[in-house]
N, CA, C and O atoms as a MOPAC input file, in Angstrom:
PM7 MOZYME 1SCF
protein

 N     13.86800 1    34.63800 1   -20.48200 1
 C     13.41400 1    33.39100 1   -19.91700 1
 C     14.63900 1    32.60900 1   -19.44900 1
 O     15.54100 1    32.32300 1   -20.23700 1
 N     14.65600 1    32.37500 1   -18.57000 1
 C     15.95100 1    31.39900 1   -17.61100 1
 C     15.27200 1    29.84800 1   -16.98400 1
 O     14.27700 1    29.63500 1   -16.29200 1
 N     16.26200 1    28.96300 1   -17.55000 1
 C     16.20100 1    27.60300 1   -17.21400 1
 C     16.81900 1    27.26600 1   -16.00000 1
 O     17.69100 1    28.04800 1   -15.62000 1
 N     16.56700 1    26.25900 1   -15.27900 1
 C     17.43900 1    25.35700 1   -14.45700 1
 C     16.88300 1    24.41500 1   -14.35000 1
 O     15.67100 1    24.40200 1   -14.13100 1
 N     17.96100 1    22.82000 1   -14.53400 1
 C     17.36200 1    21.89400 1   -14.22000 1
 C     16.85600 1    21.18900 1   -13.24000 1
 O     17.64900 1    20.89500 1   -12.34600 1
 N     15.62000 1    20.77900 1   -13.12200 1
 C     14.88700 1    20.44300 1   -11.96900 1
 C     14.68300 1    18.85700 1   -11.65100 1
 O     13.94000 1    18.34500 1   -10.81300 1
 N     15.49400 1    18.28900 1   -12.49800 1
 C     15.59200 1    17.07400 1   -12.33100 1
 C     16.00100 1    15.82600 1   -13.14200 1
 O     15.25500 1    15.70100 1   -14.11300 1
 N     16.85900 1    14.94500 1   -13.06900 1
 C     16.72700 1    13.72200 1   -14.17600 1
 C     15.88700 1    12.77700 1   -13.71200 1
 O     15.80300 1    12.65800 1   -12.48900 1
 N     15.11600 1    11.93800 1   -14.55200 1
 C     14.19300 1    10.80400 1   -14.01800 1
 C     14.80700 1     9.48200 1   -14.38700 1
 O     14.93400 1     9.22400 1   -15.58400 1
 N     15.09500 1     8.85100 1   -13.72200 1
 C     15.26500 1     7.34400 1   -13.68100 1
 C     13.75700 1     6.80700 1   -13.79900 1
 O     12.72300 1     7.31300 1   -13.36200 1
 N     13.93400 1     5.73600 1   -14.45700 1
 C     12.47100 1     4.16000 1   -13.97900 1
 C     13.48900 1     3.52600 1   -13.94000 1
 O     14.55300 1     3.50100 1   -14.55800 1
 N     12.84400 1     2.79800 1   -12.80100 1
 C     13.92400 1     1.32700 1   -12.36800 1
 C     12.85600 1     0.11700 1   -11.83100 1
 O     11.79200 1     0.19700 1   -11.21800 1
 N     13.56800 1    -0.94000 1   -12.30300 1
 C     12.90400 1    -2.31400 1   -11.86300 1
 C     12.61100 1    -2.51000 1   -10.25900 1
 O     11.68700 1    -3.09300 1    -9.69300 1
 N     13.71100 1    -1.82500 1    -9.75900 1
 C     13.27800 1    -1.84800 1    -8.33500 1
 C     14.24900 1    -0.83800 1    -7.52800 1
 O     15.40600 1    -0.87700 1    -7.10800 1
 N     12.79200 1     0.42000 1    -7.52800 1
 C     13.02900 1     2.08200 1    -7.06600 1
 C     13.67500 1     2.01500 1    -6.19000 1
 O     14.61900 1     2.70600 1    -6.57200 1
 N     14.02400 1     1.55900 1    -4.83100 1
 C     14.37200 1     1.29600 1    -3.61900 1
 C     15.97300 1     1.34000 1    -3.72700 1
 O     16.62700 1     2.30600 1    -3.33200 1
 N     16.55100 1     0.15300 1    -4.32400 1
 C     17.52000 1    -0.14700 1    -4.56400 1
 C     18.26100 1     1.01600 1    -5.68400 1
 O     19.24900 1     1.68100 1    -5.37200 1
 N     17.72700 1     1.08300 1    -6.71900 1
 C     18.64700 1     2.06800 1    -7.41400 1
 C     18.96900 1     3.44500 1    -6.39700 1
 O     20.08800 1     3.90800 1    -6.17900 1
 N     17.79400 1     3.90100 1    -5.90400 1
 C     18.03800 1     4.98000 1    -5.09400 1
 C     19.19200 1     5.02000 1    -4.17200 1
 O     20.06100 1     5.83300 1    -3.85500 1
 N     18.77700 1     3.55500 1    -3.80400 1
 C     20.02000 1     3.34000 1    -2.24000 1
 C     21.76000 1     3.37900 1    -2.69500 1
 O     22.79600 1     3.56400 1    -2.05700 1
 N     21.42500 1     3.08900 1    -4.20700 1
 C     22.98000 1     2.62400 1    -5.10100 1
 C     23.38700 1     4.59600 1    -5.05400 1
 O     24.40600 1     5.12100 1    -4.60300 1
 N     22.61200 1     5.03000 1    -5.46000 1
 C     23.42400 1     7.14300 1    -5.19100 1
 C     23.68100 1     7.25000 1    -3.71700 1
 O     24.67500 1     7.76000 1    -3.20100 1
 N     22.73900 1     6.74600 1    -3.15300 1
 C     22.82700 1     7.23900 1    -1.06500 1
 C     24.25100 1     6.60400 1    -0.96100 1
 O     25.20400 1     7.26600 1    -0.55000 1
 N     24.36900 1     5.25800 1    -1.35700 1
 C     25.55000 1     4.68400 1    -1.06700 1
 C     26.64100 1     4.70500 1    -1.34200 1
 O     27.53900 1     4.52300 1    -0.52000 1
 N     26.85700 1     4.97700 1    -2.80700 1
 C     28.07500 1     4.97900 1    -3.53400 1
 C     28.31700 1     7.04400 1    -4.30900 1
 O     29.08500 1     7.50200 1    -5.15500 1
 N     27.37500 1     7.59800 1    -3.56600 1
 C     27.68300 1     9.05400 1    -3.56500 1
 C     27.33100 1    10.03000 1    -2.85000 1
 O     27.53900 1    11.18700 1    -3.21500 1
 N     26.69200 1     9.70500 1    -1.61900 1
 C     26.18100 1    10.48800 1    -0.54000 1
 C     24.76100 1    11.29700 1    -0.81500 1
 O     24.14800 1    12.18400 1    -0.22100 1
 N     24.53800 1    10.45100 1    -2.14900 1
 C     23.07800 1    11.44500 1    -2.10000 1
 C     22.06600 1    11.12600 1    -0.84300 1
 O     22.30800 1    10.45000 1     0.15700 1
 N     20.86600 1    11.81700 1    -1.19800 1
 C     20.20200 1    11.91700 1     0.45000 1
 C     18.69600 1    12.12800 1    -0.57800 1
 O     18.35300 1    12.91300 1    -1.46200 1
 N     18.02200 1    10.82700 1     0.19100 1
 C     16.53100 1    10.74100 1    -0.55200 1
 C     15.75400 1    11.65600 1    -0.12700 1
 O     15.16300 1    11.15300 1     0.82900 1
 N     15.28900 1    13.05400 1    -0.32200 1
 C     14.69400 1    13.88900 1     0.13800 1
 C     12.92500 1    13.73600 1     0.27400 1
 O     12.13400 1    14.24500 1     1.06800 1
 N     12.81400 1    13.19100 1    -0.39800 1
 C     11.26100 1    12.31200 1    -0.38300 1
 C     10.65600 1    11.59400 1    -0.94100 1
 O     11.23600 1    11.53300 1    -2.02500 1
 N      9.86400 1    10.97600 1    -0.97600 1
 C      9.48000 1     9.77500 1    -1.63100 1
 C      7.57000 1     9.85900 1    -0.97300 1
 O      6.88800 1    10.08000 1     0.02800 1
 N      7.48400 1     9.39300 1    -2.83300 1
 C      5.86200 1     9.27600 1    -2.70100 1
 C      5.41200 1     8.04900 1    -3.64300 1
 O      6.01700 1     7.29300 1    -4.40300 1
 N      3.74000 1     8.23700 1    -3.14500 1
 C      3.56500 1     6.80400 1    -3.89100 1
 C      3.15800 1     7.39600 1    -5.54800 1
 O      2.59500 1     8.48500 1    -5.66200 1
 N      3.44200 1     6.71500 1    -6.54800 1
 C      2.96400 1     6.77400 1    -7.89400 1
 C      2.70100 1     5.83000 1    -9.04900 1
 O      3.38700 1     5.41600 1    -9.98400 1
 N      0.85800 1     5.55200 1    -8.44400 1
 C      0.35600 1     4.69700 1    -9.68100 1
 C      0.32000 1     3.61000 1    -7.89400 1
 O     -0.05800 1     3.77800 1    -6.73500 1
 N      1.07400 1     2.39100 1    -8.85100 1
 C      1.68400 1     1.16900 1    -7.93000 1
 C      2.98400 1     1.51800 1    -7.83900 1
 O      3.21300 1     0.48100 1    -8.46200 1
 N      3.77000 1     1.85400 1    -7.71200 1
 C      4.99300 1     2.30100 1    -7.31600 1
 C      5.23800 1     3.05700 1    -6.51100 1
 O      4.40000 1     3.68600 1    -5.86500 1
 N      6.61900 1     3.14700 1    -6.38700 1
 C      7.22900 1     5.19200 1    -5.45000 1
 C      7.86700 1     5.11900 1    -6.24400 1
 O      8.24800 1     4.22700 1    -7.00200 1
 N      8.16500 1     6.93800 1    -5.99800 1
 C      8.70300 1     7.88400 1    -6.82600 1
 C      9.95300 1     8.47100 1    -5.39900 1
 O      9.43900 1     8.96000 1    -4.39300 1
 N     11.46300 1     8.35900 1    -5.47100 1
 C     12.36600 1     8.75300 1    -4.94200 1
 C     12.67300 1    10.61900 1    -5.57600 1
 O     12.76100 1    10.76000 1    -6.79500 1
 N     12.78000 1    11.62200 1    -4.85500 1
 C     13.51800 1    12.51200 1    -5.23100 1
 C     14.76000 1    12.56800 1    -4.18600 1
 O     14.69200 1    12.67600 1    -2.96100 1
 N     15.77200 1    12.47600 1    -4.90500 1
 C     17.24300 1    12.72000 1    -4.30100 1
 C     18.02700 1    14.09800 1    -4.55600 1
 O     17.85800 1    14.62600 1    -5.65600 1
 N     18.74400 1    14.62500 1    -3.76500 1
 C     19.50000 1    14.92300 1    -3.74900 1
 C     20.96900 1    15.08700 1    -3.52200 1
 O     21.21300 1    14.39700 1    -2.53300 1
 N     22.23100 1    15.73800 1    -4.00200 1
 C     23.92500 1    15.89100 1    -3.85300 1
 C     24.26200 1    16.84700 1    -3.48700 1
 O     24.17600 1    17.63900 1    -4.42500 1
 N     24.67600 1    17.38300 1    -2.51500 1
 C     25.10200 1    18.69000 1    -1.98200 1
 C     24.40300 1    19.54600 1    -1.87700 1
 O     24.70700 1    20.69400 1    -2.20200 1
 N     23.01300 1    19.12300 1    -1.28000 1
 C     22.26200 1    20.27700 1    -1.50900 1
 C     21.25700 1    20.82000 1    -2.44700 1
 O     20.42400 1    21.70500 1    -2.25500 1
 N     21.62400 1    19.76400 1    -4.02100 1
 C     21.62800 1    20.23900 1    -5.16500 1
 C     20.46100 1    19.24300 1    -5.96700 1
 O     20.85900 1    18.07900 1    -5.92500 1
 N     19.24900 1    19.35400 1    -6.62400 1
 C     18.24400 1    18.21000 1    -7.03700 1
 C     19.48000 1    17.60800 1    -8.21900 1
 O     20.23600 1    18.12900 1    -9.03900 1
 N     19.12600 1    16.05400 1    -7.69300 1
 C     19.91300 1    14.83300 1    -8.70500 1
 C     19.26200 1    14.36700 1    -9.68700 1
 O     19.27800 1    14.69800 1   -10.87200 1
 N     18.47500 1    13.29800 1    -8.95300 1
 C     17.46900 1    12.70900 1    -9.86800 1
 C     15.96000 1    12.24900 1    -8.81500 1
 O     15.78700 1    12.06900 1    -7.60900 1
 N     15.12500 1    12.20000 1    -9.98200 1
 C     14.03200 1    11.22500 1    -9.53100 1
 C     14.06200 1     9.88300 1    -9.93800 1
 O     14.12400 1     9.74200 1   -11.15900 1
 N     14.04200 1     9.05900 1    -9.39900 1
 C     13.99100 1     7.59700 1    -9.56900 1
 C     12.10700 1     7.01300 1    -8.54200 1
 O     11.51800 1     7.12000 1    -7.46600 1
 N     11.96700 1     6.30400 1   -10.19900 1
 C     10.72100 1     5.58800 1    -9.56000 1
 C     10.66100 1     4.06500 1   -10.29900 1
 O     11.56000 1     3.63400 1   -11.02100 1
 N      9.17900 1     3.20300 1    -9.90700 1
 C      9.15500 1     1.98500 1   -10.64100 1
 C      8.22600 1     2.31300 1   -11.91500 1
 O      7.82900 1     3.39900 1   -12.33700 1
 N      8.02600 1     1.07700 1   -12.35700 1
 C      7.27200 1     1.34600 1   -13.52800 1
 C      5.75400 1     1.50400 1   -13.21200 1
 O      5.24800 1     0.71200 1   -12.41800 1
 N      5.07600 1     2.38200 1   -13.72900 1
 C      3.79800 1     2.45700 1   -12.97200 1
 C      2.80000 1     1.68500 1   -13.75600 1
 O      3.14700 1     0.86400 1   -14.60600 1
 N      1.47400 1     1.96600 1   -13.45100 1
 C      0.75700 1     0.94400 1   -14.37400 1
 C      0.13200 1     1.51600 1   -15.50400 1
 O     -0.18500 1     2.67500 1   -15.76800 1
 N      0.00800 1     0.27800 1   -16.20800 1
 C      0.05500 1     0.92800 1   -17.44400 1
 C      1.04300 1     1.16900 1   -18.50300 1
 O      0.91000 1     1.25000 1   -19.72500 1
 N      2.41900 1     1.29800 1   -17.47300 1
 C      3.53200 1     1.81200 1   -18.51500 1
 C      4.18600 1    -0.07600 1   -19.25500 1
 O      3.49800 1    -1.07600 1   -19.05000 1
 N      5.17100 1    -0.12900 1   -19.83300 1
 C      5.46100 1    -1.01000 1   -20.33000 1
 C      6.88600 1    -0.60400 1   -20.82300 1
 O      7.17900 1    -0.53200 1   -22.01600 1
 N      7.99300 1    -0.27100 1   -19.49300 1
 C      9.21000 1    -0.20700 1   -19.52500 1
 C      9.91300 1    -0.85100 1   -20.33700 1
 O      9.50400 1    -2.01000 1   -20.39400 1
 N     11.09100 1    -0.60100 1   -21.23500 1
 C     12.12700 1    -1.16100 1   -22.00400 1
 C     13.02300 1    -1.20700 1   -21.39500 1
 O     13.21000 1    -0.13200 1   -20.82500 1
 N     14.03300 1    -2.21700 1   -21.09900 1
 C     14.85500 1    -1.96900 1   -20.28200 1
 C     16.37400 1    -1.55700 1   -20.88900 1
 O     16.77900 1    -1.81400 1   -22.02200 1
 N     17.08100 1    -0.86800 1   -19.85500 1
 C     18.17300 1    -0.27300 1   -20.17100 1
 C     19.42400 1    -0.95800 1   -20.95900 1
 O     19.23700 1    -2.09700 1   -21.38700 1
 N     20.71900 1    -0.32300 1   -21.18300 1
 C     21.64800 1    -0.97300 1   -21.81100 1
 C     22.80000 1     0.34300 1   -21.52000 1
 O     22.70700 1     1.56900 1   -21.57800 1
 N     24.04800 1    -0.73500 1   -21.14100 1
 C     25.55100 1     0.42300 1   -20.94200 1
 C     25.90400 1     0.55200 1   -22.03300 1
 O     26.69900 1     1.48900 1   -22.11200 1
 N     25.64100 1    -0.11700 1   -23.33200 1
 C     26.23400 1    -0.01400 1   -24.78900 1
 C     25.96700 1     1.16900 1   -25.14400 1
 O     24.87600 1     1.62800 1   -24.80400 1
 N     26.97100 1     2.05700 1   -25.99500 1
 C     27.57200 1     3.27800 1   -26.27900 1
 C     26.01000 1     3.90400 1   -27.10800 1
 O     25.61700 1     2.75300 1   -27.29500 1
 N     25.33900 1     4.40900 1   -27.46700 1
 C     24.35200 1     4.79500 1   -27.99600 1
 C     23.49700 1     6.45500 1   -28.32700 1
 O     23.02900 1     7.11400 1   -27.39900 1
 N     23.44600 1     6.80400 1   -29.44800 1
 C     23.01700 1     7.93500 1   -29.15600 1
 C     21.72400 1     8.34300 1   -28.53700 1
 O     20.79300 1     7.57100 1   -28.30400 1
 N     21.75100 1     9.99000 1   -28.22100 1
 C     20.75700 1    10.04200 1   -27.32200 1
 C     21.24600 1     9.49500 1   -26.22100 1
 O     22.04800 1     8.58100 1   -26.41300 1
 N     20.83800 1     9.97300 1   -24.36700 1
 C     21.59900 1     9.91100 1   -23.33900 1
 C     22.60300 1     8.83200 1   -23.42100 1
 O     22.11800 1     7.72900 1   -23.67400 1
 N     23.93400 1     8.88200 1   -23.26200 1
 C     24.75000 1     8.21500 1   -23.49500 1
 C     25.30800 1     7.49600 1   -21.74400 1
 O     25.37600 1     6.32300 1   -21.37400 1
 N     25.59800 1     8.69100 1   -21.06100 1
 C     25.81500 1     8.07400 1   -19.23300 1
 C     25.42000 1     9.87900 1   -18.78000 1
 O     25.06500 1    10.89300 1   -19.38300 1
 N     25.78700 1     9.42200 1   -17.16600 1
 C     26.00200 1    10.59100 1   -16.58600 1
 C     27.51000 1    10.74800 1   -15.64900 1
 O     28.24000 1    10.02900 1   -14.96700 1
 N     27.44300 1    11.95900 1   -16.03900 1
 C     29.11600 1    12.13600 1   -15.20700 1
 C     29.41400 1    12.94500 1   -14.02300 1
 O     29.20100 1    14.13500 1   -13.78900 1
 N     30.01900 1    11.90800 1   -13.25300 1
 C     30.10200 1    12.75000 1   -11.87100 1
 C     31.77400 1    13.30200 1   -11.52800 1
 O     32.79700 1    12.63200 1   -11.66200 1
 N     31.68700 1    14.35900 1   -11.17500 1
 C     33.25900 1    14.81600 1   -10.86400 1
 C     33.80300 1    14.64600 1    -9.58600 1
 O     33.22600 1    15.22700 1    -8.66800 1
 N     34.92300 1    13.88300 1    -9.29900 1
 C     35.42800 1    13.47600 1    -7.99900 1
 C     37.40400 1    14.38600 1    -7.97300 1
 O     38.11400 1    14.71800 1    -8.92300 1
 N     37.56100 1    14.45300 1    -6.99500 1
 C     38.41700 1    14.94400 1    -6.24500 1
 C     39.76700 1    13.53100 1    -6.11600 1
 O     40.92900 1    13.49100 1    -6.52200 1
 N     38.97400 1    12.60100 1    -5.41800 1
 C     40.03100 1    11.10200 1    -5.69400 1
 C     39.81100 1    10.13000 1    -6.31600 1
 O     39.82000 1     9.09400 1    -5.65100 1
 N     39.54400 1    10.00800 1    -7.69800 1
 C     38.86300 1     8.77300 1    -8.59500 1
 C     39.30900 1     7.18200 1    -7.85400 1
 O     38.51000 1     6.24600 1    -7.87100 1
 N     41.15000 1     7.03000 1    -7.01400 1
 C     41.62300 1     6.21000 1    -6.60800 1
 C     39.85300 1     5.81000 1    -5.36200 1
 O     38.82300 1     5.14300 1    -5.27500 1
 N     40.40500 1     6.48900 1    -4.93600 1
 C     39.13000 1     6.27200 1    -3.41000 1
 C     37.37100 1     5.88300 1    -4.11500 1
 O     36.46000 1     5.08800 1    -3.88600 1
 N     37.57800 1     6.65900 1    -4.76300 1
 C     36.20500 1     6.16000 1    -5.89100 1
 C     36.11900 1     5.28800 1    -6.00800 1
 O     35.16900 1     4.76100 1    -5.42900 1
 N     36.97100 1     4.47400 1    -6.79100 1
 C     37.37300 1     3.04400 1    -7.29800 1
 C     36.95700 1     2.18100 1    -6.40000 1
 O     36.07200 1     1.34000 1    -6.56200 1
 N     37.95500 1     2.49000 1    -4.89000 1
 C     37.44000 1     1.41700 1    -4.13400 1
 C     36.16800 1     1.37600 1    -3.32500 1
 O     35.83300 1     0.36700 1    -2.70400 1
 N     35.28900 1     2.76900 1    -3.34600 1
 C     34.44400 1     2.50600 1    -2.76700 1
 C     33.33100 1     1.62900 1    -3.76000 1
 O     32.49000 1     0.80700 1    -3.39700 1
 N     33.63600 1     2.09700 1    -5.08500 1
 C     32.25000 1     1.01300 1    -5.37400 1
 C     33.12200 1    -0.41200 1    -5.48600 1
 O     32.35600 1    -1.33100 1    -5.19500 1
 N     34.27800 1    -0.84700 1    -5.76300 1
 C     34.57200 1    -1.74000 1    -5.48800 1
 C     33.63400 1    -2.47100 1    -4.22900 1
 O     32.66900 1    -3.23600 1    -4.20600 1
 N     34.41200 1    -1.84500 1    -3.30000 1
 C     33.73800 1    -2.51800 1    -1.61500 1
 C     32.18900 1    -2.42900 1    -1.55800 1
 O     31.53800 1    -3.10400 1    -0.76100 1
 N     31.57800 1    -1.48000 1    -2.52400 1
 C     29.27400 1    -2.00500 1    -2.05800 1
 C     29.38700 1    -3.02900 1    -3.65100 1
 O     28.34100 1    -3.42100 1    -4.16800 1
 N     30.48700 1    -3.29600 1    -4.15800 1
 C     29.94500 1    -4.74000 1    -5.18600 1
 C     29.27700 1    -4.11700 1    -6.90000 1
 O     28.62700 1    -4.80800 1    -7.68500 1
 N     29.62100 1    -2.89100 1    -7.06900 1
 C     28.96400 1    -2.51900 1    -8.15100 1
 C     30.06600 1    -3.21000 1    -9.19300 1
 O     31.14400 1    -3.72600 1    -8.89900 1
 N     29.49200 1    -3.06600 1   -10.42000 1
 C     30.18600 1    -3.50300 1   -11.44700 1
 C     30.71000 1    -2.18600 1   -12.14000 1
 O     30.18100 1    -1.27900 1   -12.78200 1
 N     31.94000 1    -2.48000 1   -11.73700 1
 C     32.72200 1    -1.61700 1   -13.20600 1
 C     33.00000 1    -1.82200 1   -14.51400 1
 O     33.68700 1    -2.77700 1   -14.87500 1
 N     32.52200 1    -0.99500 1   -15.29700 1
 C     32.78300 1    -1.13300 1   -16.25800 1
 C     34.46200 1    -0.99800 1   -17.30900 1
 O     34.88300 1    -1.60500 1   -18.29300 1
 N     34.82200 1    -0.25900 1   -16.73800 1
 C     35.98100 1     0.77400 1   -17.18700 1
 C     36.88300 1     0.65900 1   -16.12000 1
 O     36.23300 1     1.02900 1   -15.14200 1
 N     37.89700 1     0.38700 1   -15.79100 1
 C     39.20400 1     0.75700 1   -14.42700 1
 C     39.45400 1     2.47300 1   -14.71800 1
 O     39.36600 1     2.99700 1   -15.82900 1
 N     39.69400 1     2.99000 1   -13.78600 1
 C     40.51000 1     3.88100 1   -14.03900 1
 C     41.80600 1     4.27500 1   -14.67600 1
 O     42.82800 1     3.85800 1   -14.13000 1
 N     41.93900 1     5.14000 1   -15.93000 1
 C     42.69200 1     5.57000 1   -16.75900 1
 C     43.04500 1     6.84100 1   -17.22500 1
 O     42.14600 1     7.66200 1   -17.04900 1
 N     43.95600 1     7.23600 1   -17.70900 1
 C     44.30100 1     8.44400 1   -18.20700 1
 C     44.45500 1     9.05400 1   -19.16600 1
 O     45.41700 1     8.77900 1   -19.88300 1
 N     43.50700 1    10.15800 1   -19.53900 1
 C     42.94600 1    10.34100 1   -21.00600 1
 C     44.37400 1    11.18700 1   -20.92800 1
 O     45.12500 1    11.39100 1   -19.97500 1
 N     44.44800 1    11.64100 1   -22.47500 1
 C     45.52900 1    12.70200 1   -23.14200 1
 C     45.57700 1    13.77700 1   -22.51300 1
 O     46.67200 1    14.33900 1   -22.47300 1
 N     44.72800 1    14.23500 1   -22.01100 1
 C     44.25600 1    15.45500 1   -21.81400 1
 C     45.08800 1    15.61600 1   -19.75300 1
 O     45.63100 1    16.58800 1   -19.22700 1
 N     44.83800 1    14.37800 1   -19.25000 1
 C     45.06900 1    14.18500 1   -18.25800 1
 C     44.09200 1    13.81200 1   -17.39800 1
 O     44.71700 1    13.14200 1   -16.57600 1
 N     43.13800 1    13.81700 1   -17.11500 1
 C     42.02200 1    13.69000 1   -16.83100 1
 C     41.85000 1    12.06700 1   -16.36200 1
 O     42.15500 1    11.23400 1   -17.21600 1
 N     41.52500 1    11.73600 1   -15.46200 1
 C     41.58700 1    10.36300 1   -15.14300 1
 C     39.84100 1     9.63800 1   -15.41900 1
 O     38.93800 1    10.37400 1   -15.02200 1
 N     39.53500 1     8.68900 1   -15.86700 1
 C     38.32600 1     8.36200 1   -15.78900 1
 C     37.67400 1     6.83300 1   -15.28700 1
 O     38.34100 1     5.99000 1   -14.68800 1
 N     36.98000 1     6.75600 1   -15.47000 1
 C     36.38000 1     5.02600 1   -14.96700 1
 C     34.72800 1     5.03800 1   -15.20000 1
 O     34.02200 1     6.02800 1   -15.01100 1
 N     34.33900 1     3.95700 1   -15.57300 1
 C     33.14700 1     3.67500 1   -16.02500 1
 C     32.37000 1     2.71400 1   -15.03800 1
 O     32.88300 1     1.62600 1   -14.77500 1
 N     30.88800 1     3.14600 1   -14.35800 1
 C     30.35900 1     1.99800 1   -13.31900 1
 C     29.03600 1     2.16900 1   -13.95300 1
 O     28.59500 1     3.23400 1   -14.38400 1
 N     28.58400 1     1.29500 1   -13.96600 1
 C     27.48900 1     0.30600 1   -14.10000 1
 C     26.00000 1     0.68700 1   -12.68900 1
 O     25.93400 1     0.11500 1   -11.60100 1
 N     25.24700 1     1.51300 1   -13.07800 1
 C     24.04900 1     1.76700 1   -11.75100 1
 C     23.44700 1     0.63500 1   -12.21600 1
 O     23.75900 1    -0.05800 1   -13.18400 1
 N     22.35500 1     0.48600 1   -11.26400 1
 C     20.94300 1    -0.33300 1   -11.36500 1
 C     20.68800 1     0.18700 1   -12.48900 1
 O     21.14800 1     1.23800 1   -12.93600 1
 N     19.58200 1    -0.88900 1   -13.22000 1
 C     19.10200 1    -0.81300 1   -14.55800 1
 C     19.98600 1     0.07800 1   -15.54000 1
 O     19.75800 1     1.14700 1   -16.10700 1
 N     21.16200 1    -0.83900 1   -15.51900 1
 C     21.95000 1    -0.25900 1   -16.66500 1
 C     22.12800 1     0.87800 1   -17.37900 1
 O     22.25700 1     1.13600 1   -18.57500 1
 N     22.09700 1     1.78900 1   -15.89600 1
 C     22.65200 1     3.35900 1   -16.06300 1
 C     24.14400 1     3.16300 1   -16.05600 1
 O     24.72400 1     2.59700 1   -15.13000 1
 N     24.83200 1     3.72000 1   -17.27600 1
 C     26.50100 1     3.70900 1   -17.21700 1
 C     26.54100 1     5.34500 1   -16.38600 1
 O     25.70900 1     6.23600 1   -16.55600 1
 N     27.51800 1     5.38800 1   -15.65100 1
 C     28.18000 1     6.57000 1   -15.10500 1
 C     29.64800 1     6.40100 1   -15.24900 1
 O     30.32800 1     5.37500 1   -15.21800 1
 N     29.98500 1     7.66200 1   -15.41400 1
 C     30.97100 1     8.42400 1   -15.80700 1
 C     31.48800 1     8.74900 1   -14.89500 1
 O     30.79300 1     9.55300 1   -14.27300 1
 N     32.96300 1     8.41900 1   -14.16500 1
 C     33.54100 1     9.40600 1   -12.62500 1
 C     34.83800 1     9.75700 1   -13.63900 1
 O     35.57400 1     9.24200 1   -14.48100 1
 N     34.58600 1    10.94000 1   -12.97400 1
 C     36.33900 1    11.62500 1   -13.35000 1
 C     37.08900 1    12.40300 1   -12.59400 1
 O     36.26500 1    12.58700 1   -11.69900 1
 N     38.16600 1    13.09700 1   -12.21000 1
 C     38.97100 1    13.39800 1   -12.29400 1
 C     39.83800 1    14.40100 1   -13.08300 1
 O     40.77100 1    14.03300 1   -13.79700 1
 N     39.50200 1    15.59500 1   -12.92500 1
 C     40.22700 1    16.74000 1   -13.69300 1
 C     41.49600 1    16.80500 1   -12.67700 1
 O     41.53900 1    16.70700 1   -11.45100 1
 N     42.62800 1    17.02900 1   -13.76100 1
 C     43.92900 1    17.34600 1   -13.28500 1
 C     43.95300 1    18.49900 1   -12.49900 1
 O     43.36000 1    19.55700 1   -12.71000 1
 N     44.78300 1    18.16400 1   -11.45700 1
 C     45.28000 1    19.48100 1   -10.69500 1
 C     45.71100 1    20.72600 1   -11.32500 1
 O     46.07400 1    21.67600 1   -10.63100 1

């Protein structure tokens, strides 16, 4: 029996916008979008590759809302970049909040902490040459 993952799901306060925060600040590409319940449901993709689904809260449900505080059980998600510098400034320049500046673990590895819609922490890094 062989796995692959087919998707992470976001709920967000407002589907539109979180979606647009990956299109924008990582080149994902909303591959479709449907309606669900009272809401839409975003599926995105990164290179080709399924990212996430992001939708609103539908009815009925009774969302908790998120938190960047360190916690077990999903903690962030981590994306691997090539220039963490250029990273930096692009979410700088669309206004996201960073959490973390960029720094340099022991290991070498450079990292930085940003802040998505509904208080998804992400992870960018930087593996050494």
């Amino acid at each position: 029996m062989a796995f692959v993952c087919n998707h992470l799901h976001l709920r967000s306060e407002d589907p539109d916008n979180a979606a647009n925060f990956y299109v924008e600040n990582f080149g994902a590409v909303i591959v479709s979008t449907r309606p669900l319940s009272n809401t839409v449901s975003h599926q995105l993709e990164l290179n080709g590759q399924p990212l996430l689904t992001v939708s609103g809260e539908a009815e009925g449900e009774n969302a908790v809302a998120g938190s960047t505080d360190p916690r077990f059980g999903l903690d962030h998600f981590g994306f691997q970049t090539d220039d963490i510098q250029a990273a930096f400034k692009q979410f700088q320049a669309t206004g996201a909040n960073i959490i973390c500046d960029p720094w340099t673990m022991p290991s070498g590895s450079q990292v930085m902490f940003v802040e998505a819609p509904d208080k998804v922490s992400l992870e960018i890094i930087q593996r050494p040459a």
